[in-house]
C-alpha positions in Angstrom: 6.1 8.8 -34.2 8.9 11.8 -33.0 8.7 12.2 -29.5 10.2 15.0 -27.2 12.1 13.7 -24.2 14.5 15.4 -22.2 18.7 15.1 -22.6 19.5 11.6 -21.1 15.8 10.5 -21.0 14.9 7.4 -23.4 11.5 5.4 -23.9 11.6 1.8 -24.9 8.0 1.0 -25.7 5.4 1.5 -27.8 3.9 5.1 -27.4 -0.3 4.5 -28.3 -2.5 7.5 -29.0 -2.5 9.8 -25.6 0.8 8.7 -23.8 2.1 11.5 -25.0 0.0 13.7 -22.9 1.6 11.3 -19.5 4.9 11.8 -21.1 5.4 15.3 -22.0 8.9 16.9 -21.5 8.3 18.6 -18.4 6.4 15.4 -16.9 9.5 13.1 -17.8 12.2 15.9 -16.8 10.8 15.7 -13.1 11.4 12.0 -13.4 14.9 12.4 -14.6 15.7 15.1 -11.9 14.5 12.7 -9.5 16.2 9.9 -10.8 19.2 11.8 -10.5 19.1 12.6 -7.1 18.1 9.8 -5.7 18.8 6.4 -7.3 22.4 5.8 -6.2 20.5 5.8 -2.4 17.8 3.4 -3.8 20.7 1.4 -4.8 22.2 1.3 -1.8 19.0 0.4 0.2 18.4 -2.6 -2.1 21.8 -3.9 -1.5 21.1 -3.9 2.5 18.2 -5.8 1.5 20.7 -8.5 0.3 23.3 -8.1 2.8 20.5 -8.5 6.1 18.6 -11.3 3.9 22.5 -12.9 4.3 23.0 -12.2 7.8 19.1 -13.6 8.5 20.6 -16.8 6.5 23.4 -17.0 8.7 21.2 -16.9 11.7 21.0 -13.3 12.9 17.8 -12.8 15.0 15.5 -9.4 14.1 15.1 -7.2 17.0 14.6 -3.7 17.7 17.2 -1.2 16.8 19.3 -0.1 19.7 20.6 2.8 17.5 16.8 4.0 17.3 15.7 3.8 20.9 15.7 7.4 21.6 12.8 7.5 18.9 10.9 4.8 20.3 10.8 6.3 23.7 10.1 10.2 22.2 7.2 11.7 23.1 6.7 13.0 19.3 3.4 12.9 17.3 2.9 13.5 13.5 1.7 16.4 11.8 -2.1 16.7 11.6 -3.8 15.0 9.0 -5.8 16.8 6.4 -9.8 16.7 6.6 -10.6 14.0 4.0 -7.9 11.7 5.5 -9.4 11.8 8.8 -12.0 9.3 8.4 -11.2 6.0 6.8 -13.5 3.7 8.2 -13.4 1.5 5.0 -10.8 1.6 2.3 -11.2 0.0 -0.8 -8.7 -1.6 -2.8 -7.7 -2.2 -6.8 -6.1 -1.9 -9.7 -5.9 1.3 -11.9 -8.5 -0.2 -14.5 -11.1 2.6 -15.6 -14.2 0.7 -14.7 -12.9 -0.2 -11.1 -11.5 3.3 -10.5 -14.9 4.5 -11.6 -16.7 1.6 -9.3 -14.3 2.1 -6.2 -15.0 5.7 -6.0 -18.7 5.4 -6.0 -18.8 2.2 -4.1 -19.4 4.2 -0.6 -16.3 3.3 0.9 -14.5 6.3 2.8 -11.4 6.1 0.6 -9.8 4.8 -2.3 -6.2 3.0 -2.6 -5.8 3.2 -6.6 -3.0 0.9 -7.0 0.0 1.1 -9.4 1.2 -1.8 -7.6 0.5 -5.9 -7.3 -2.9 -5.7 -7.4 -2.3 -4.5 -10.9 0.5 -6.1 -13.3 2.9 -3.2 -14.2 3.2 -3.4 -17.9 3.7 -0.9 -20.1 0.2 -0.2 -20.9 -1.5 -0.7 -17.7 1.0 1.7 -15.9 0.4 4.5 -18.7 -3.0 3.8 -19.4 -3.8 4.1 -15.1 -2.0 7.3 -15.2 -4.3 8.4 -17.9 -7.4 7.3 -15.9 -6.3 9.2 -12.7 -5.9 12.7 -14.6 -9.7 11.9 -15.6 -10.6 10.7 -11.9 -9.0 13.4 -10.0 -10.9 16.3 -12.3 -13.9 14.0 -11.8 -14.2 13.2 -15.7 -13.7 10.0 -15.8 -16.3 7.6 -17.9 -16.5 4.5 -19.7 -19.9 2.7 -22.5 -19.1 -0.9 -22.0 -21.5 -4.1 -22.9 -23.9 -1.1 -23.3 -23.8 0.2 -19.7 -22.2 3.8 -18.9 -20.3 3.9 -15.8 -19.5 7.9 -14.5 -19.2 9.2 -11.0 -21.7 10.0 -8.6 -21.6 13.3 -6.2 -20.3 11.9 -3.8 -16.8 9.8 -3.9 -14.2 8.6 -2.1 -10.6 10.3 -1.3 -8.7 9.1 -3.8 -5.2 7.5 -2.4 -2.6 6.2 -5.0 -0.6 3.5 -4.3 2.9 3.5 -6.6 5.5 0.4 -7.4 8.2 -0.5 -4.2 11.4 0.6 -4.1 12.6 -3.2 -5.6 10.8 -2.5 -8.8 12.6 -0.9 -11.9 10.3 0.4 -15.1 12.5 -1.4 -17.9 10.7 1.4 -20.1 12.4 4.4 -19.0 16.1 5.1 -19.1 17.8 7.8 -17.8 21.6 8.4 -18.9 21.5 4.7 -19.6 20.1 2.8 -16.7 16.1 2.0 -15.7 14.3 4.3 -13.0 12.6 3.3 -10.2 8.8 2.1 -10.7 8.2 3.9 -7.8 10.0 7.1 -8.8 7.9 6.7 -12.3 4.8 6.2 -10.6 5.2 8.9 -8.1 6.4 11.7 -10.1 3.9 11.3 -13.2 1.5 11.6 -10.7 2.4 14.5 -9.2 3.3 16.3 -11.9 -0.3 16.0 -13.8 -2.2 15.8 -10.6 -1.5 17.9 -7.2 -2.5 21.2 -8.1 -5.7 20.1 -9.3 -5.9 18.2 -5.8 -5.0 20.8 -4.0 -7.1 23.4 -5.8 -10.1 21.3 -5.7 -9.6 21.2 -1.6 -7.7 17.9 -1.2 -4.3 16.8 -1.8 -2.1 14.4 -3.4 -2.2 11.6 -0.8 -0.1 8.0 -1.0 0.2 4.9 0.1 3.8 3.4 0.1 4.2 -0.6 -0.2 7.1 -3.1 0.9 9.0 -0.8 3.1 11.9 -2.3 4.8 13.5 -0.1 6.7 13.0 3.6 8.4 15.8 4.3 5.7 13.7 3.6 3.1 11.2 5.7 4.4 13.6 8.7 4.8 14.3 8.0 1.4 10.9 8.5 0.4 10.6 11.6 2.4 13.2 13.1 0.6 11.8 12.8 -2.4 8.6 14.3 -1.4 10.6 17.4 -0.1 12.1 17.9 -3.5 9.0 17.5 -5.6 7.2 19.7 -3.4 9.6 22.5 -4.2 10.1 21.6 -7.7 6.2 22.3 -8.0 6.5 25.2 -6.2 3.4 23.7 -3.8 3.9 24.0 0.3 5.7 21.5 2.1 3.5 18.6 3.8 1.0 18.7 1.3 1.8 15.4 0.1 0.4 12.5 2.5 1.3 8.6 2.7 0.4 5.7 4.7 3.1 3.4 4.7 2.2 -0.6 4.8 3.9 -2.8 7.2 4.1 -6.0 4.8 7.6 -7.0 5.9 8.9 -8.4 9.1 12.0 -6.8 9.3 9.8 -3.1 9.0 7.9 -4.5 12.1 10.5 -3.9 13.9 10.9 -0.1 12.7 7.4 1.3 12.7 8.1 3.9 15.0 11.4 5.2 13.1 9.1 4.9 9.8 6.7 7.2 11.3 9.2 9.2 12.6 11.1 9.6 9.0 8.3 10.6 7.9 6.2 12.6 10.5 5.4 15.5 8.2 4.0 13.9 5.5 2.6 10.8 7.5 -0.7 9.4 7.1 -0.4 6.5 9.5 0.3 3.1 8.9 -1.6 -0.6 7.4 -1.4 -3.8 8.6 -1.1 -5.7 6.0 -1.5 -9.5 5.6 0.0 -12.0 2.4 2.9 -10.0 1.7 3.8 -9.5 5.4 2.7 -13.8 5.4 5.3 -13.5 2.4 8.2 -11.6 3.9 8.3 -13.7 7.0 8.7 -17.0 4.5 11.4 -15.1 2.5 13.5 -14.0 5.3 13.1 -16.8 7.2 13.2 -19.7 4.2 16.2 -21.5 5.4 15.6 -21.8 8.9 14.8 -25.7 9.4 12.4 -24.8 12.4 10.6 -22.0 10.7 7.0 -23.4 9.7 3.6 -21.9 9.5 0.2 -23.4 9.3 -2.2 -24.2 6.3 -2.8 -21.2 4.2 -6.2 -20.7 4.7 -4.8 -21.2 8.8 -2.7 -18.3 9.0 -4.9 -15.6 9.5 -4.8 -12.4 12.0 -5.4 -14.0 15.1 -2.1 -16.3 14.6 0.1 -15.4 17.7 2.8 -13.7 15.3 -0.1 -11.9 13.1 -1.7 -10.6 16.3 1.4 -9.4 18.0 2.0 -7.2 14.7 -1.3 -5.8 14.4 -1.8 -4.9 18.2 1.8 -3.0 18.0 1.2 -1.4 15.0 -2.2 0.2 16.3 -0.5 0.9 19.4 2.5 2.7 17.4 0.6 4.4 15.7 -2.1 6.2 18.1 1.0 6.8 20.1 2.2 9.4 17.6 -1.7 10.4 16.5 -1.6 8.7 13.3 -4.0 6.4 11.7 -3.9 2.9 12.1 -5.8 1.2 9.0 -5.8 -2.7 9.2 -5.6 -4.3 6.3 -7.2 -7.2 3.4 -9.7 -9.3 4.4 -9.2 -12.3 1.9 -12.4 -12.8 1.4 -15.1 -11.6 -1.3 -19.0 -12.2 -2.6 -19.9 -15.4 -3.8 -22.6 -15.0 -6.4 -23.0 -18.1 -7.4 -22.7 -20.3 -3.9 -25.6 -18.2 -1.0 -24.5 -21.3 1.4 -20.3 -20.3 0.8 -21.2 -16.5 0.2 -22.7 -16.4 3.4 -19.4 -18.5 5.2 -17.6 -15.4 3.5 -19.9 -12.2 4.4 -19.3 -14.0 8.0 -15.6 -13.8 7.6 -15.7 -10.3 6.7 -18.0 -9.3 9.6 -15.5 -10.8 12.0 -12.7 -9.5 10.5 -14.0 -5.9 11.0 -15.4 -6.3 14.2 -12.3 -7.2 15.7 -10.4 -4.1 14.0 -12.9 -2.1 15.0 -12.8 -3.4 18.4 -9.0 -3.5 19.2 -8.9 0.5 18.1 -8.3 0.4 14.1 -9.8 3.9 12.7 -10.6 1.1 9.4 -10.1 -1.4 7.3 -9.5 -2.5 3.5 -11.9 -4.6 1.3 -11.6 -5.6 -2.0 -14.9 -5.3 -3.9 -17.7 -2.6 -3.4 -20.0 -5.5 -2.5 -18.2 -5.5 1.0 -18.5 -1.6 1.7 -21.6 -2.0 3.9 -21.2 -4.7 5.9 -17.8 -3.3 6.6 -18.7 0.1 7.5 -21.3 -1.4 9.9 -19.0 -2.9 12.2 -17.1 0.4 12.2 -19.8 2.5 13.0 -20.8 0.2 15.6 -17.7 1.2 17.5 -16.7 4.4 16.3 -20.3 5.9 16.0 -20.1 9.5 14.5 -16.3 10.0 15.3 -14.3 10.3 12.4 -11.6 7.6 14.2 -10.8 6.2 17.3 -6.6 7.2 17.3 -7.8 8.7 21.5 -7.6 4.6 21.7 -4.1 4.4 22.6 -3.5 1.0 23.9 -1.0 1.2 26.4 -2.2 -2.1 27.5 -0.3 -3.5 24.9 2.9 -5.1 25.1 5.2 -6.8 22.4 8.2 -8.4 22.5 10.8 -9.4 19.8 9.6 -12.7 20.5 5.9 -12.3 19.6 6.4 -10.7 16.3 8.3 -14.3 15.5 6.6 -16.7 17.1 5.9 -18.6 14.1 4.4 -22.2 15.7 1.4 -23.4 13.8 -1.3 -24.0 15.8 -2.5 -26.8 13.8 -0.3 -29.4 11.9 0.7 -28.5 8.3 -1.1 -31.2 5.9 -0.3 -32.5 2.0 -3.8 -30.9 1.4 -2.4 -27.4 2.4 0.7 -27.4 0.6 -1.2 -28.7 -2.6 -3.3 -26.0 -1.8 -0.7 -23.4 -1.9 0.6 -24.8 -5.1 -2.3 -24.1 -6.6 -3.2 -20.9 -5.4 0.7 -19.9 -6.4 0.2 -21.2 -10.1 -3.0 -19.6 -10.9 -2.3 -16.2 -9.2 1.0 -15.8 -11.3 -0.9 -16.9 -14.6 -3.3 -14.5 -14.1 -0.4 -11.9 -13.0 1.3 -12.6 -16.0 -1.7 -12.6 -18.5 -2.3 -9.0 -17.3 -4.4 -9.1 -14.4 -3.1 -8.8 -10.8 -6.7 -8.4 -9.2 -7.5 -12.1 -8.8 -10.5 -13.2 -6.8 
């Protein structure tokens, strides 16, 4: 069918009925302009990805940035956060699928990370389709009939977060004078360009979460880009909010200056788990005495998982910003009460020991985790919408902590069949279509 795009702008999929409302003129033009301005920087951050991933090889040892230390010892703080960002007790997470946008909102959870992202494969239609979905979700229209049941949204929901691609993803769709833009650029702008008024009118704001950071350059990058598409919109500056995750080792290192880069759009920060897991294996793959534990071993009280989370909660109450910690890898059992219970367990004492060390809240993954969740959050925080008055000064983390990477327990042929298998069915799944995999 014709279809409008703007000079330079070129679409290489198939356009189904109602795309064309995501990718009208003005929507793609913001894209382009974007594009423009900023993808010879993304460039250039993705290629000192590959040159540190080289040093790393060679031997170089992560540390803090001596170049940065006057913003690690500033007495700085981020701007205030908006009201509905202020109490984040629980978070739920998941892919931009109408029936779990529609579930996630109404599952009681304080917030909702909608996610562009891993948790949902970014093909063509699932990227297009989710940006449909949130036009319907933010004006509170959203519904599905399916198997003969009607999902719509209750009164009362949960502040809608979005989470869009990193910057190491391209859309292969979308050319602009010839060469692919940025998923994240994509995800971000479309976004913005249907959605922030109508947040903003409706007493909220377009709020973000931004994934696999790996420097505070990146982040400045990102910040740039919300400075531009807040004037392009003509909407006030720091209305846009985003929580960065820490899910690589090398941004460890950085959280402060990522805060920093970003202290007037700043929502806090995550502490993530298997991507942070992930980016420690990557950048640290040919180092003959790197080694973790099991899988199922390496969980947040590892020494080089706990030294992350306790400075990133310290970081971040420091400068007044959340501090959300991150997936517990567990969900419901229906089928199994003697494992579901093993699981609802691991949950409680996941929580319990965020909500203890000072997080202001956690993720989970499915709605049937929202309660027992919140409980143990409540327990600590009571009434108060977080705890960020918990500053943590106790805590103290070296270089050395964040990789200490010893397994506590001997690595087995078990485990590493185990991770085989999780690996192979994860990506089939991924590629069929479906990055949500229990």
């Amino acid at each position: 069918m014709p279809f409008d795009t703007p000079t330079g702008v070129q679409i290489n999929a198939p356009l189904k009925p109602g795309f064309e409302t995501i990718l009208s003129n003005e929507a793609l033009a913001l894209v382009a302009k974007l594009h423009r301005a900023f993808e010879p920087r993304r460039r250039e951050l993705l290629a000192a990805r590959k040159a540190l991933a080289t040093e790393l090889d060679a031997g170089k040892k992560l540390d803090f940035l001596p170049e940065t230390r006057a913003i690690r010892e500033g007495s700085w703080t981020i701007a205030p956060i908006p009201a509905d960002l202020q109490c984040r007790r629980v978070e739920i997470t998941g892919p931009v699928e109408r029936k779990m946008i529609i579930n996630a909102l109404n599952s009681g959870a304080d917030s909702y990370m909608t996610d562009f992202e891993d948790s949902n494969t970014p093909n063509w239609t699932n990227q297009i389709e989710g940006q449909i979905n949130m036009i319907d979700a933010v004006r509170k229209t959203i519904a599905l009939e399916q198997n003969g049941k009607s999902y719509k949204l209750n009164d009362k929901i949960a502040t809608l977060v979005v989470r869009p691609r990193g910057w190491h993803l391209d859309e292969k769709h979308v050319t602009v004078d010839g060469a692919r833009v940025s998923g994240g650029i994509f995800d971000f702008a479309l976004f913005m360009f249907h959605n922030a008024r109508e947040l903003i009118n409706r007493g909220s704001g377009p709020y973000f979460y931004l994934p696999k950071m790996e420097s505070h350059l990146e982040a400045r990058l990102w910040n740039d880009i919300f400075v531009m598409t807040q004037t392009e919109l003509g909407i006030p500056q720091g209305t846009i909010k985003a929580t960065v995750l820490i899910e690589t080792i090398n941004a460890a290192f950085q959280m402060d200056e990522i805060l920093y880069e970003l202290r007037e759009h700043s929502a806090g920060l995550n502490a993530g788990r298997w991507d942070y897991i992930f980016s420690c294996i990557k950048k640290f793959k040919v180092d003959r005495d790197f080694c973790l534990a099991d899988r199922p071993k390496v969980t947040m009280t590892s020494p080089f998982m706990r030294a992350y989370a306790l400075l990133l909660l310290k970081t971040c109450h420091k400068r007044n910003a959340p501090a959300i910690g991150g997936m517990s890898a567990l969900i419901p059992i229906k089928n199994d009460p003697e494992k579901n219970a093993v699981a609802m367990q691991g949950i409680i004492n996941d929580k319990k020991r965020d909500a203890t060390d000072g997080y202001d809240g956690g993720w989970v993954a499915h709605p049937g985790l929202v309660e027992a969740a919140m409980k143990e959050f409540v327990a600590v925080l009571g009434d108060r919408a977080n705890q960020i008055d918990k500053k943590r000064d106790d805590v103290q983390v070296a270089a050395a902590d964040l990789v200490n990477f010893q397994p506590e327990t001997p690595i087995t042929e078990a485990g590493l069949r185990y991770n085989i298998n999780v690996g192979i069915h994860y990506l089939g799944s991924w590629l069929a279509g479906n990055g949500c995999v229990p």
